[in-house]
N, C-alpha and C positions, 0 to 999 in steps of 0.2 A: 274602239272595239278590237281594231288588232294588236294595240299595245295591251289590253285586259286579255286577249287570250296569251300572247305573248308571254304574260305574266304567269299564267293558271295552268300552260300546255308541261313548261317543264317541272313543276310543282308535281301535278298528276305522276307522270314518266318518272321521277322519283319516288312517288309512294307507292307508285308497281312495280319497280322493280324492287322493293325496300321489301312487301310483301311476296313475289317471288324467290328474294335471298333466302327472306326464315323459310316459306314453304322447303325451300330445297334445303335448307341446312340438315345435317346429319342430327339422328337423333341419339341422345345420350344411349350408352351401353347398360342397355337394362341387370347383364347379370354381373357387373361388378359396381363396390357401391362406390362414393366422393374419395376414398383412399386405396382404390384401387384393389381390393381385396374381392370375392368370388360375395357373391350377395347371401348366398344359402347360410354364409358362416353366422349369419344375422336374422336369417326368415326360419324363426321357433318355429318347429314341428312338437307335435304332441309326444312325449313318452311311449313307445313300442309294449302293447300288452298282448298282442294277437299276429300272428304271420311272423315271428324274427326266424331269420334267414339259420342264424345260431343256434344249437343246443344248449340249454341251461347251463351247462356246466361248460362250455366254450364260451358263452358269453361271460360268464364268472370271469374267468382268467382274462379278457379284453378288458374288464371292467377294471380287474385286479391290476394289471398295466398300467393304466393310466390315473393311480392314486397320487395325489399330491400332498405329502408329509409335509405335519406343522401347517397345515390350510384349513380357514375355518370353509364348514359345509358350505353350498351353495344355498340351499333350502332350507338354513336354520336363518332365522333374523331378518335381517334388512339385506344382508349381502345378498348379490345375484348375479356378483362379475369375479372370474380371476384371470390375472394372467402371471402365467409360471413363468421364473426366469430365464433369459435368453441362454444354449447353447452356445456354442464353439464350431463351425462348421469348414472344413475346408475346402478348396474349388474342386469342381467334380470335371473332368475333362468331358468334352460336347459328346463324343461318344463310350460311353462308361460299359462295354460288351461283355469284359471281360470281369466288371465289378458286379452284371448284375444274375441273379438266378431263371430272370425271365425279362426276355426285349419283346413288344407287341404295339401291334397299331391298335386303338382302341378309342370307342367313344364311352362319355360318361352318363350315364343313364339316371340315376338318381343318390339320392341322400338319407341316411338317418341317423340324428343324433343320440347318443346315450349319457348316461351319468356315469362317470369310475366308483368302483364301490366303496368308496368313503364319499361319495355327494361333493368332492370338491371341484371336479374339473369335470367338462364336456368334453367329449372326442366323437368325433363322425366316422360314419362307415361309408364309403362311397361305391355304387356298384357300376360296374365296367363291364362291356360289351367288348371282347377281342371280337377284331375283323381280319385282323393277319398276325401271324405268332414267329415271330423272329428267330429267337430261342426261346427252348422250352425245357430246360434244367428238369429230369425227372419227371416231366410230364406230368405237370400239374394243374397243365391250360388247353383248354380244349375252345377253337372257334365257337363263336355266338353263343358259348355257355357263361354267363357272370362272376365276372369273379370279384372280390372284395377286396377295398383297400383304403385302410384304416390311418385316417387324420387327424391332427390337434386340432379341437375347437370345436367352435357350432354353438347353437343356441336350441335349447330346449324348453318345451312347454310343459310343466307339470301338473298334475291335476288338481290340482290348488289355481290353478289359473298363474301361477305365478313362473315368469318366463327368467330362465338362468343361462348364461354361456361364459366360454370359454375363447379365448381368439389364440390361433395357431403360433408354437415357437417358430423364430427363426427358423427356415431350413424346412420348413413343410412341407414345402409343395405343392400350393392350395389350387386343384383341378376346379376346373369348370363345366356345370350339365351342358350335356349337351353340345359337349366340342369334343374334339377328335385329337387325339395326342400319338405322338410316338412317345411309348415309356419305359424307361429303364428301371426294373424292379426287382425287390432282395424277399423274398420270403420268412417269414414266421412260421414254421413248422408247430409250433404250441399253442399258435393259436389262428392258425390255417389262414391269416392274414397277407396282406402285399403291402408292401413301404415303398414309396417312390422315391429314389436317390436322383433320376435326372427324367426330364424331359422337352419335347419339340411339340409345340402348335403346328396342326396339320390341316387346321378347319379351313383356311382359306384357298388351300392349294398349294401354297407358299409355304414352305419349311419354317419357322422360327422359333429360333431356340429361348427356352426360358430362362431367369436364375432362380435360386430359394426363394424369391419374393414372387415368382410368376411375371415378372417384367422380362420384357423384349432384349436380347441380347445379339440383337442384329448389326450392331455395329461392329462387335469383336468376333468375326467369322475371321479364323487363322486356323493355319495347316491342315491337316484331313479337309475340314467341313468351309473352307475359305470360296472353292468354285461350285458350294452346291446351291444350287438354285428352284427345284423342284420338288417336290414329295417323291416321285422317281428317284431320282438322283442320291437323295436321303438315303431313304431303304436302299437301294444299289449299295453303297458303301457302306450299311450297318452289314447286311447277306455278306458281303465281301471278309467280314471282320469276326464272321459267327464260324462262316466256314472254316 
């Protein structure tokens, strides 16, 4: 009997704790998908007929922006995918103050994709919540009022049922709902738009800086941004750099 529990006792104490490891393991990152990308650029939303944020003739020229010459439609045929060829991008320094038209802490509040007005490409609108305004170039940002800003890519549902997208050039910047950024931003006066040149994940508390792909660039914290360690600290030396 004591050599059968002998047997059986450590047996057990392995499959509990075997079952306590997955209970605790971390669970996957629901909003980016198996390549690391933002998930929305993939979860089709229906076509916008009712409530756009834009005036017809504002959304024209957004549309008009993101045509892709020599592309066949997305909703004619069998095609449903493009991707436009890569840009040229070069390194954007961690704090860009003086490149951009508007510096702001912000979370991302939601998404909607459109069609460019030739059907070949997707581009998304993403709407932003400032919670603190850094610089405000012309004053064009006002706290907890939303502002827009416009991305390669997404996926859209059209009313054919038939689901089309586009996945983001090099150098996009692809934000995530519901997280918190510091952003470094250039305006579109034509079409009252925001382009993101640089930013910082803020969501955890922790400063970390992004590159054009949205990956962690925590290991190459040099000069300015080398002892910042807080979200404090961050803002402290953007304030520092505006004044």
């Amino acid at each position: 009997m004591n050599k059968l529990c002998r047997i059986i006792m450590p047996t057990f104490l392995l499959a509990t704790l075997a079952t306590i490891s997955i209970a605790q393991a971390p669970s996957p990152n629901k909003d980016l998908d198996a390549s690391g990308r933002p998930t929305w650029l993939k979860q089709a939303k229906p076509e916008l007929t009712t409530n756009d944020r834009a005036p017809a003739d504002l959304r024209r020229a957004r549309a008009d922006a993101y045509n892709l010459p020599q592309a066949r439609a997305l909703d004619s045929g069998p095609n449903n995918f493009n991707m436009p060829g890569f840009g040229n991008y070069s390194k954007m320094p961690s704090l860009p103050v003086s490149w951009s038209d508007a510096v702001i802490v912000a979370t991302v509040i939601n998404n909607q994709p459109f069609l460019s007005t030739d059907h070949a490409r997707v581009y998304s609108e993403l709407y932003v919540r400032p919670t603190e305004i850094l610089k405000n170039r012309d004053n064009q940002i006002h706290p907890l009022t939303d502002i827009t800003i416009v991305q390669e890519g997404g996926a859209l549902t059209l009313p054919s049922g038939k689901v089309v997208s586009s996945i983001p050039m090099t150098g996009s910047k692809p934000l995530r709902i519901n997280r918190t950024y510091l952003l470094f931003l250039k305006y579109n006066p034509s079409l009252e738009v925001y382009k993101v040149i640089h930013y910082w994940d803020l969501t955890s508390g922790i400063p970390v800086e992004l590159d054009r792909e949205g990956h962690p660039l925590t290991n190459q914290k040099v000069g300015e941004v080398s002892n910042i360690d807080t979200n404090a600290q961050l803002l402290e030396t953007v304030k520092s750099k505006v004044r």
